[in-house]
MMTF fields as JSON, N, C-alpha, C and O atoms, coordinates in Angstrom:
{
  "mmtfVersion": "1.0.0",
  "mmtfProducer": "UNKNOWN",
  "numBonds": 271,
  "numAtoms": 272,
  "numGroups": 68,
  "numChains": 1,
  "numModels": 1,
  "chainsPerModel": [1],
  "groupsPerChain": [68],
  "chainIdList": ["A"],
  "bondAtomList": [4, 2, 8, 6, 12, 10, 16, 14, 20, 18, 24, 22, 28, 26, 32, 30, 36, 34, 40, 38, 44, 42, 48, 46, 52, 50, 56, 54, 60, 58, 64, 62, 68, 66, 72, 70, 76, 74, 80, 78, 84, 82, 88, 86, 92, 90, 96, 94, 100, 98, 104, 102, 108, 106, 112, 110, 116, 114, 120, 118, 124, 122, 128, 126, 132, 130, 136, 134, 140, 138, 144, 142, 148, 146, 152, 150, 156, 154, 160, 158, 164, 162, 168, 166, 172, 170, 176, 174, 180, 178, 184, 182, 188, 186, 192, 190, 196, 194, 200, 198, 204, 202, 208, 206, 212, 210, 216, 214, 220, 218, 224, 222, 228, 226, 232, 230, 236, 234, 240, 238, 244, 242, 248, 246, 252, 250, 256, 254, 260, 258, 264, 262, 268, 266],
  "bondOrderList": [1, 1, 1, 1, 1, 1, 1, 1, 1, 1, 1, 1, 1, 1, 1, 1, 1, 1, 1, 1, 1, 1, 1, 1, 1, 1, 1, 1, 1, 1, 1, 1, 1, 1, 1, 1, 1, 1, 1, 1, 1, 1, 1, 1, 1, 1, 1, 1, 1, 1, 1, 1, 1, 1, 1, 1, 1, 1, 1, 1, 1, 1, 1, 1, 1, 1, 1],
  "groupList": [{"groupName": "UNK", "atomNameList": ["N", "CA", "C", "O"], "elementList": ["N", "C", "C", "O"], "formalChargeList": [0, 0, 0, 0], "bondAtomList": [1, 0, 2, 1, 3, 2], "bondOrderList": [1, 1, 2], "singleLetterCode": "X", "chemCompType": "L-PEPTIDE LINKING"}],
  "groupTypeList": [0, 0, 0, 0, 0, 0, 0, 0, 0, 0, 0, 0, 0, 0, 0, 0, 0, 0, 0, 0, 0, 0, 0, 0, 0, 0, 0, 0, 0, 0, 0, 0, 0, 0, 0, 0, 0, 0, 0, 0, 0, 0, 0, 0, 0, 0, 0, 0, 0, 0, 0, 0, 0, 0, 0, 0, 0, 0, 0, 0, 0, 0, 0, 0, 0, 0, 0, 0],
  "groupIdList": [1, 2, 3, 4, 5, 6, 7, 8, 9, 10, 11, 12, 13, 14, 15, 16, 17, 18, 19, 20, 21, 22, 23, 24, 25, 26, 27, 28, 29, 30, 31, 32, 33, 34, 35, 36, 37, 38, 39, 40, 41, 42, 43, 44, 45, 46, 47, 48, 49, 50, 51, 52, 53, 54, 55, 56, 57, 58, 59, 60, 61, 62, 63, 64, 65, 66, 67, 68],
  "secStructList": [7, 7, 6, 6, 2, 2, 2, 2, 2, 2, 2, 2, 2, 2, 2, 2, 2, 2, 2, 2, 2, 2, 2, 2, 2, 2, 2, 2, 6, 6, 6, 6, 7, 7, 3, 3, 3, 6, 6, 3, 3, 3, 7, 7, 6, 6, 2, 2, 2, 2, 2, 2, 2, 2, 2, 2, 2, 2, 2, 2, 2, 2, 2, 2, 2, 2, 2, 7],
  "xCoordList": [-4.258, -4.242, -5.58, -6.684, -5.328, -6.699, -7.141, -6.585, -8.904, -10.044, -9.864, -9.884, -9.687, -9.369, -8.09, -8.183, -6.973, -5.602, -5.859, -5.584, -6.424, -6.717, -8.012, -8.34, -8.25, -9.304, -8.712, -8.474, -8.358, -7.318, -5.862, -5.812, -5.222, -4.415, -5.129, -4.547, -6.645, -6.98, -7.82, -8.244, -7.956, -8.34, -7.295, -7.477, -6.025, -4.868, -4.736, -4.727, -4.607, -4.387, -5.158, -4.85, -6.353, -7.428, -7.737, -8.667, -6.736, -6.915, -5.871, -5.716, -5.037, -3.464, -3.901, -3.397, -4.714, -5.026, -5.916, -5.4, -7.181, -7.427, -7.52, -8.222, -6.411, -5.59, -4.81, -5.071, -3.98, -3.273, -4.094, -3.843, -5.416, -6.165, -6.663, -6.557, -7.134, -7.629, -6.562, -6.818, -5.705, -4.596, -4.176, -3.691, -4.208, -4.081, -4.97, -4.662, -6.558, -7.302, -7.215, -6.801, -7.39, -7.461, -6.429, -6.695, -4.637, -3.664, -3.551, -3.096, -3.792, -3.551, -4.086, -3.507, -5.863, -6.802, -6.555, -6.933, -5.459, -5.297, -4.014, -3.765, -3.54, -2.414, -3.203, -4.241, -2.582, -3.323, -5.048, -5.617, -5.681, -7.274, -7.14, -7.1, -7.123, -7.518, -6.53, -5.575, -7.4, -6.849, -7.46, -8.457, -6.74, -7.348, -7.334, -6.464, -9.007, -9.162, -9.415, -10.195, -8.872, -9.542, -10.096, -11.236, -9.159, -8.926, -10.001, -9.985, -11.028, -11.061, -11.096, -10.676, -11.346, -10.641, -11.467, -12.648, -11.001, -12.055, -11.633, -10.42, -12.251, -12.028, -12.08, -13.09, -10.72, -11.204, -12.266, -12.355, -13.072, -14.364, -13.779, -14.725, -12.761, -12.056, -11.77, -11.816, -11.481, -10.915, -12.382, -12.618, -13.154, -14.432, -15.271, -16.216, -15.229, -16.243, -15.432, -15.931, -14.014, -13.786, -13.377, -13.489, -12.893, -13.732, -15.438, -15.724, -16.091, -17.024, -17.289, -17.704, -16.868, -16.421, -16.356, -17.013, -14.766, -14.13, -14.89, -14.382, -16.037, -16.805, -18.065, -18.644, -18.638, -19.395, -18.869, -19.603, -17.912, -17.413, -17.081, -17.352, -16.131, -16.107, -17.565, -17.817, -18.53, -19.731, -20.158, -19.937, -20.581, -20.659, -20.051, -20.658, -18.563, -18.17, -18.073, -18.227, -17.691, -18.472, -19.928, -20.026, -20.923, -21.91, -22.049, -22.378, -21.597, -21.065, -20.258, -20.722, -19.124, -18.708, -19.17, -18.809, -20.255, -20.714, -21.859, -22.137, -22.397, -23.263, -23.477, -24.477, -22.358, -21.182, -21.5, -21.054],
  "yCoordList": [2.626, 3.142, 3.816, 3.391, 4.89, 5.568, 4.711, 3.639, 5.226, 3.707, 3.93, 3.04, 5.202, 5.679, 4.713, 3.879, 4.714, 4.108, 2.72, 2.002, 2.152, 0.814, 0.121, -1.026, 0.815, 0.67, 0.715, -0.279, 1.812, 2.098, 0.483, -0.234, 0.373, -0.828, -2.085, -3.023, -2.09, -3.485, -3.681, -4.755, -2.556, -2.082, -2.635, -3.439, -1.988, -2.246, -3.545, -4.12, -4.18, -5.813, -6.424, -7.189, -6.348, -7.169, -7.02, -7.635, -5.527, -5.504, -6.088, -6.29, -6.492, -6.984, -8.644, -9.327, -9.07, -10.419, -10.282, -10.782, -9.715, -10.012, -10.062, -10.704, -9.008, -8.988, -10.446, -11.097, -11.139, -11.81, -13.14, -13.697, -13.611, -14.246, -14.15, -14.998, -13.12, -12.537, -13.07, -13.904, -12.728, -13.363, -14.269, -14.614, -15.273, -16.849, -17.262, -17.972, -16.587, -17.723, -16.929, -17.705, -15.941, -15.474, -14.957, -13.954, -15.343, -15.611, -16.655, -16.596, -17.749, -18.853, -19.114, -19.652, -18.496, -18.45, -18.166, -18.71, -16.706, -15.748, -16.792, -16.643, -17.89, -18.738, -19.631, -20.132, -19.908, -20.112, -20.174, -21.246, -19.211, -18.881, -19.055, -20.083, -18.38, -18.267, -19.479, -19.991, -19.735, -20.933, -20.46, -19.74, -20.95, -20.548, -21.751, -22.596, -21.539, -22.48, -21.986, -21.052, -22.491, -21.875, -20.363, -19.923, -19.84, -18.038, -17.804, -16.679, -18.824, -18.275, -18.199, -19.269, -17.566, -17.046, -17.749, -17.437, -18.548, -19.623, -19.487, -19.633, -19.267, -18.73, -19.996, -20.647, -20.171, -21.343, -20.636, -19.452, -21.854, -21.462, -21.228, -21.207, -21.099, -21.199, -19.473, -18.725, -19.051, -17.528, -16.475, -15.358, -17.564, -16.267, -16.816, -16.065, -17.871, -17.24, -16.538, -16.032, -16.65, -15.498, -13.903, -12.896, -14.12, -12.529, -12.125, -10.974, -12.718, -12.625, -11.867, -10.709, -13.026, -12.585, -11.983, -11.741, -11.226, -10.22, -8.724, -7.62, -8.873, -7.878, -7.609, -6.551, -8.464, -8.595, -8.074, -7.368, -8.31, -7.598, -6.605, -6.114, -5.453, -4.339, -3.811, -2.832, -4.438, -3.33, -3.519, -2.489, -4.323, -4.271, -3.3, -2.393, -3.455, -2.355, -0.656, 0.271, -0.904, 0.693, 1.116, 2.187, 0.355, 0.435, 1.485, 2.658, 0.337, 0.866, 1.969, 2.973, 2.132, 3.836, 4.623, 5.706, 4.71, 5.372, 6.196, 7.383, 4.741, 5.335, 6.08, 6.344, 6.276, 6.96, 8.595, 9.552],
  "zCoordList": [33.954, 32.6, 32.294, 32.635, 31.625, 31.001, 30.501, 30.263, 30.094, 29.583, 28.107, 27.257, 27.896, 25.871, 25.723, 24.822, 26.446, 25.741, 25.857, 24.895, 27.053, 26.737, 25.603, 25.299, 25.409, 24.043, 23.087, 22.401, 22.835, 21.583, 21.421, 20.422, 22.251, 22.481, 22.106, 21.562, 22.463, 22.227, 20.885, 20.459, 20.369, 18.992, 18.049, 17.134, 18.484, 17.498, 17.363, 16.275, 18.652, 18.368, 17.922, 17.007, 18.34, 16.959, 16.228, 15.706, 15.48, 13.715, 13.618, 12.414, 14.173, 14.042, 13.84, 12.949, 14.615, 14.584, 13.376, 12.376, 13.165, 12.172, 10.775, 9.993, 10.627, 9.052, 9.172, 8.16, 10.028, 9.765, 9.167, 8.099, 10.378, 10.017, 8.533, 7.647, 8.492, 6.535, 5.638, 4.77, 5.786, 4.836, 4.704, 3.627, 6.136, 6.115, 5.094, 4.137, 5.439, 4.442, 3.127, 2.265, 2.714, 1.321, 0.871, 0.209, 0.969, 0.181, -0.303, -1.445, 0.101, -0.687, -1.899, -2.843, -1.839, -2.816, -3.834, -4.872, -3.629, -4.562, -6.058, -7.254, -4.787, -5.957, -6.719, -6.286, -8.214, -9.318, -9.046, -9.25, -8.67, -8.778, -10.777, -11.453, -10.976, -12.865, -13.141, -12.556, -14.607, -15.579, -16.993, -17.046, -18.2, -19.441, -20.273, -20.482, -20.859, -21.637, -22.94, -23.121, -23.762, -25.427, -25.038, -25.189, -24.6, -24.703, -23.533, -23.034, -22.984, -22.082, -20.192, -19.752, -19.468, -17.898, -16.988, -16.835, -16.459, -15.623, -14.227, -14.074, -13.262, -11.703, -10.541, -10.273, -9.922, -8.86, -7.767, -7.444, -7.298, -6.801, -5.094, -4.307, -4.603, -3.374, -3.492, -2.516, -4.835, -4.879, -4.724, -4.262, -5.399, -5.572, -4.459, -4.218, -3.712, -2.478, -1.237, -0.233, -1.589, -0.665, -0.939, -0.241, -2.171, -2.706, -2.59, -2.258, -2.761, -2.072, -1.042, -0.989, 0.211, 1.476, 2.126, 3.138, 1.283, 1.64, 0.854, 1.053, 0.042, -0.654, 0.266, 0.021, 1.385, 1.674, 2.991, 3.682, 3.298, 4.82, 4.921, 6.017, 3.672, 3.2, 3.263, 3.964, 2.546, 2.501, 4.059, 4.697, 4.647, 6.232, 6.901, 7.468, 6.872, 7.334, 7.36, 8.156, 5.862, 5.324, 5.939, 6.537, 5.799, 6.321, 7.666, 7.844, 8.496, 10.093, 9.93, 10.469, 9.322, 9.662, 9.193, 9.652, 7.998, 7.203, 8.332, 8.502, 9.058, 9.812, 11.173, 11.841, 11.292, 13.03, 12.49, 13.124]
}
């Protein structure tokens, strides 16, 4: 096999693995995260450190293609 298609192939699968992984841990988060008290919006602390996270790995990444 060419060295581009096997790159490309093993590219695909470990965004494949690691969206699935991503979503294992930060779907669940996403269920009842907010609660309201006397009008106001209170955040489970499980939702916002992986928004976080996931804000902190976005700018990483951006980073890196930004800089290609």
């Amino acid at each position: 096999m060419p060295v581009i298609f096997t790159f490309l192939l093993t590219v695909k699968l470990l965004k494949k693995k690691f969206r699935y992984l991503f979503l294992f841990i930060y779907g669940p988060s996403n269920i009842d995260s907010t609660y309201h008290i006397d009008g106001k919006r209170y955040f489970n602390h499980l939702f916002l450190f992986t928004t976080s996270v996931k804000g902190l790995l976005d700018f990483v990444l951006m980073a890196l293609i930004g800089s290609i």
